[in-house]
N, C-alpha and C positions, 0 to 999 in steps of 0.2 A: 564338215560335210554331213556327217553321222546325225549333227542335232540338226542340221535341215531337214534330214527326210523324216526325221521324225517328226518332227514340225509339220510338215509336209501332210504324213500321215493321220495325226491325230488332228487336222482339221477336217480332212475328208472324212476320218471314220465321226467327228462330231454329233454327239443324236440330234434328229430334228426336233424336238423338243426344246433344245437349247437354243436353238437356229428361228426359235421367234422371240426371245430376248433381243435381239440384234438391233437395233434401233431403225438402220435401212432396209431391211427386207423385208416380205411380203409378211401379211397378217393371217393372222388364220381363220379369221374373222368368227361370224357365230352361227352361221348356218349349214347345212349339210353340201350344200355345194360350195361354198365358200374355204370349206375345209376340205373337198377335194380338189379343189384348184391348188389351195397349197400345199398339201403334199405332193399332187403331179409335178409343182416348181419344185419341190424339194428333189423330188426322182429324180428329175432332168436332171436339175445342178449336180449333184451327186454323180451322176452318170458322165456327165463333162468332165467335173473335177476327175473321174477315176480316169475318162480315156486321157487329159492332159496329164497326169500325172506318170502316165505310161511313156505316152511320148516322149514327153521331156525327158524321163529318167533313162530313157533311153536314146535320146540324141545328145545327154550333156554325158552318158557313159561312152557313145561313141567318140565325140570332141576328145576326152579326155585318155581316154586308154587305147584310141587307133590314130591318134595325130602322126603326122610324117617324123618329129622330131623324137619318138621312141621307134622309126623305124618301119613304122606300119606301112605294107604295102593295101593298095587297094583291089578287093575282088575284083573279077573281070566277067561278069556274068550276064547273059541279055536273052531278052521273055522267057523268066520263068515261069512255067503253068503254074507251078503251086504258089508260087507268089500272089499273081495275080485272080489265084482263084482265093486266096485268104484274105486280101485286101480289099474285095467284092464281096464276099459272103459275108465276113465280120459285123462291117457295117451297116450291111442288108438287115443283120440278125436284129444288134442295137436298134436301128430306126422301127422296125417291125416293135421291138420291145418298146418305144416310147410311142409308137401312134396307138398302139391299140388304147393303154387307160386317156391319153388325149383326146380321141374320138369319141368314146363313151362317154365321157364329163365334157365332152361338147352336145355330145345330143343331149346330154339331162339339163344341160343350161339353157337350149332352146325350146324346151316340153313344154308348154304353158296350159297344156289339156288340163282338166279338174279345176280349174283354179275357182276357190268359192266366194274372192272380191277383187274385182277388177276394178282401176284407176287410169283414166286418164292422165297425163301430166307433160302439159304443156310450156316451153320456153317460150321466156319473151324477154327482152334486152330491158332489165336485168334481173328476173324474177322468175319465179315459175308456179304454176296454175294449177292445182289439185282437183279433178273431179272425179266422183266416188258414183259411178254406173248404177240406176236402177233408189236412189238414196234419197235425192234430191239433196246434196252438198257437197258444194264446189267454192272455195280460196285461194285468194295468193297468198304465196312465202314471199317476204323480204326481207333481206338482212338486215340485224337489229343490232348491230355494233352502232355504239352512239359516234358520231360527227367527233368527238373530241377525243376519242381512241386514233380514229382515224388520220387526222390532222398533227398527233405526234403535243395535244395539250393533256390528257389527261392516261394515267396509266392503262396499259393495256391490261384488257379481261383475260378469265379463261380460257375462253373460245373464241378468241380475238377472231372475229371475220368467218366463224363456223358459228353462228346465230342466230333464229330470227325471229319473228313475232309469230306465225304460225305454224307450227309442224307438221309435216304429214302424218298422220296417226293410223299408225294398224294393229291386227290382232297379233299375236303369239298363236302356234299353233294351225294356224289358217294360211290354205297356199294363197297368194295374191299375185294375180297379174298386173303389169303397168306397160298401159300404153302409152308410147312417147311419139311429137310431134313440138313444132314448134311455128310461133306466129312471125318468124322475121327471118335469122341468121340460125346458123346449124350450131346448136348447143351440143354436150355431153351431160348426162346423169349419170351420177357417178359415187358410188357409196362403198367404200374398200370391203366396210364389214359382212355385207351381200355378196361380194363378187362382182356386182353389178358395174359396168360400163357402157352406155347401149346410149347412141346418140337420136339427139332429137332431131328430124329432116323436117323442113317446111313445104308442108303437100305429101307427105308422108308419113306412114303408120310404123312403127318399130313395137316389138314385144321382148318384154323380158319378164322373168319372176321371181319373186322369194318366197320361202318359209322359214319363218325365226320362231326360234325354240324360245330362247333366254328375253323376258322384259327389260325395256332399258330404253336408252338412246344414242342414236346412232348418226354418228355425221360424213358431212362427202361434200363436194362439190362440184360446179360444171369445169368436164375437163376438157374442153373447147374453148378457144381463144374466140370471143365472140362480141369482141366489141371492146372500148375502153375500160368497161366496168367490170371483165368479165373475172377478174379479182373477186368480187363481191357478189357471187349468185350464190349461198351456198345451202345445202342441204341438211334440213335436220329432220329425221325420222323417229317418231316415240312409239316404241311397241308395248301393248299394255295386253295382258290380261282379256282372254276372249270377255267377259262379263265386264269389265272396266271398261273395253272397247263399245260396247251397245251402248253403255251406258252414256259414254263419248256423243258416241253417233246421236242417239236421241236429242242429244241437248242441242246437239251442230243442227239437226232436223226442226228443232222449234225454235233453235236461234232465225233460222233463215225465217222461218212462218214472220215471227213479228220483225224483222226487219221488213217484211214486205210488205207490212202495214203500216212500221213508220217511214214509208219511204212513200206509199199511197197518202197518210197523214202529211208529208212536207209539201203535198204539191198544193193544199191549201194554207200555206204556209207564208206568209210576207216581209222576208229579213230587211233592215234599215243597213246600207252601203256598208257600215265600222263592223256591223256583225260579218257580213259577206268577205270587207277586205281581212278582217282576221281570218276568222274560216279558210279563207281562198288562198291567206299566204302560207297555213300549214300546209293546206294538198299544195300547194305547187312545192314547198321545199320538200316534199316527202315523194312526189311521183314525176316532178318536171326539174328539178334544180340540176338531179345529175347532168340533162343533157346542156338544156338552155342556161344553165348559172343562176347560182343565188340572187345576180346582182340582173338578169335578164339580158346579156349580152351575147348568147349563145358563145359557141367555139367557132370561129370563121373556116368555112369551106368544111364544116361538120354537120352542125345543129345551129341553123336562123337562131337570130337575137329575136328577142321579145320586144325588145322597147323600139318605136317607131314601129313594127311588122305593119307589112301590110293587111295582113290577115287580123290582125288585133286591130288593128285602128281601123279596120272597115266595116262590113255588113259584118251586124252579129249573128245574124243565119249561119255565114260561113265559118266563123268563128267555133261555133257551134257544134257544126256538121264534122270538122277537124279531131275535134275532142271526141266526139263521140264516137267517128267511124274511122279516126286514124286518117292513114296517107297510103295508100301500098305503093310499094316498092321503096318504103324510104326506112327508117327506124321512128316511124311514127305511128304507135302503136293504138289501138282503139281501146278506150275509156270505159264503154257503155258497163261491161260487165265490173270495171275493177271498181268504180265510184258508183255514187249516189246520186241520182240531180238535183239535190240538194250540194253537193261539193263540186259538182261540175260546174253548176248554175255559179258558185263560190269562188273557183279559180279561175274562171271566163272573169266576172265582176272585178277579180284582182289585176289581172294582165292588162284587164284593159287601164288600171288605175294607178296602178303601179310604177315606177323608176320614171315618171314626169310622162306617161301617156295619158292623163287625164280626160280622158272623153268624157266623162261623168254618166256612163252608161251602168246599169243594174240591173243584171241578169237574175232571174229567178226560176229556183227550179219550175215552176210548173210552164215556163217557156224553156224549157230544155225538153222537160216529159213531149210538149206538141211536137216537139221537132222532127220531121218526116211523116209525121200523120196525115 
């Protein structure tokens, strides 16, 4: 009994220090609210552990040394004041003791005043959308875990499924807000080492923020069940250096300029069908495979099959008008800003040619550019 309670003891007195070794419990992650959130979790816990260890030692000393078989009678005693004035107050005191730093590191998690770069960041089934306010640059993130990790053919990576081709990149030292929202189903953003967990609403605006001291990278994903895929949305944030940062920015600033010139450039552009169907069957396995299938049979009573559709084997307007502006109300999500029409133009030519729908139809971008004009 002697080595329980020391047991007992020497877990609860354990510094918190040692208590983020722990491999399940919370991180302390690397920002100044991040690291009082957990010490606040440390307090509580600490605080539970001491009242449970009260109680208990004190209902397993009653069990044992007032049981009937040493004799023990039972007091006979009914409303005591002081009882119940101690068993009111006590707890009054404790709870008073954990709301107050709870409250305050709730109001400094919702302050988004000063902040000197705000972000958009948008969900969309399965991806999410980076625009950088005032910048002119804006990206998707999607996960970059190869097809052959995922399938159980080739070994798994480091950052199996925490991955992806484009980071959200911010400064160090600089408050930033992020406004979340989403284009379909209700996502989480979700980044342990921020603190951050602040969901995306569709038709709605959410605010949250950081300030990271320490450069690096930092990963998280949606903690919203959002659909089949929602496995694979995940988060990767790279904090650089204010001066690394501009220097970022700038190049993301004149990448965009001449993209918009080679995309002005493609509309005088006239691909031959083999160039189109190659082109057209990357975008579709990269942006349409998850839903509709590699093989274009969609998931029945999910996501329409591709091959035969009525939409693919008919007016290429409509075809078109799909891709480009989505479906609302469905998980058919709009193209205009994620592709090119030049790729649009690419994976329209494909569906329609593809898995024995041979229309022999050929889409080009600069009949996607007229489209709605």
């Amino acid at each position: 009994m002697k080595q329980l309670w020391c047991g007992a003891l020497a877990l609860l007195l354990t510094p918190a220090i040692l208590a983020t070794e722990m491999p399940l419990n919370m991180t302390e992650g690397v920002t100044d609210i991040s690291s009082r959130v957990y010490h606040l979790h440390m307090t509580i816990l600490y605080i539970c552990c001491a009242i449970g260890l009260v109680v208990f030692s004190i209902m397993i000393y009653s069990i044992i040394y007032h049981r009937k078989s040493k004799g023990a009678v039972a007091a006979n005693f009914h409303e005591s004041t002081k009882v119940e004035i101690l068993w009111t107050v006590i707890p009054f005191l404790i709870l008073i003791g954990m709301a107050v730093p709870a409250t305050t590191t709730l109001i400094a998690m919702e302050d988004t005043n000063d902040a000197a770069l705000t972000i958009k960041v948008t969900g969309s089934q399965w991806k999410w959308h980076y625009s950088y306010f005032d910048q002119g640059v804006e990206f998707y993130s999607l996960m970059s875990t190869p097809r052959d990790q995922i399938d159980g053919n080739a070994p798994k990576g480091e950052h199996y499924l925490l991955e992806v081709d484009r980071p959200l990149v911010v400064p160090i030292g600089r408050k930033v807000r992020f406004l979340l929202t989403s284009d379909d189903v209700i996502h989480s953003w979700w980044v342990p080492a921020f603190a951050i967990k602040k969901d995306a609403n569709p038709g709605f605006i959410n605010e949250t923020w950081t300030h990271i001291d320490e450069p690096g990278i930092y990963r998280g994903q949606c903690a919203e069940l959002c659909g089949k895929d929602h496995g694979f949305m995940p988060i990767v944030v790279e904090a650089l250096p204010e001066d690394e940062f501009e220097a970022w920015l700038a190049a993301q600033q004149q990448e965009a300029t001449l993209a918009a010139l080679e995309e002005e450039a493609s509309l005088a552009v006239t691909l031959e069908m083999e160039e189109l169907m190659e082109k057209g069957e990357q975008v579709y396995l990269t942006y349409c495979a998850a839903c509709h299938q590699p093989n274009g049979m969609g998931l029945p009573g999910a996501f329409p099959a591709m091959k035969d559709s009525p939409i693919v084997m008919g007016e290429i307007s409509k075809h078109i008008e799909i891709i480009v502006n989505g479906k609302p109300g469905t998980a058919m999500q709009a193209f205009k800003k994620q592709l090119s029409a030049e790729d649009i133009a690419a994976v329209i030519t494909y569906e329609r040619n593809a898995w024995g729908n041979n229309t022999g139809d050929v889409v080009q971008a600069a009949h996607v550019n007229s489209h709605g004009q």
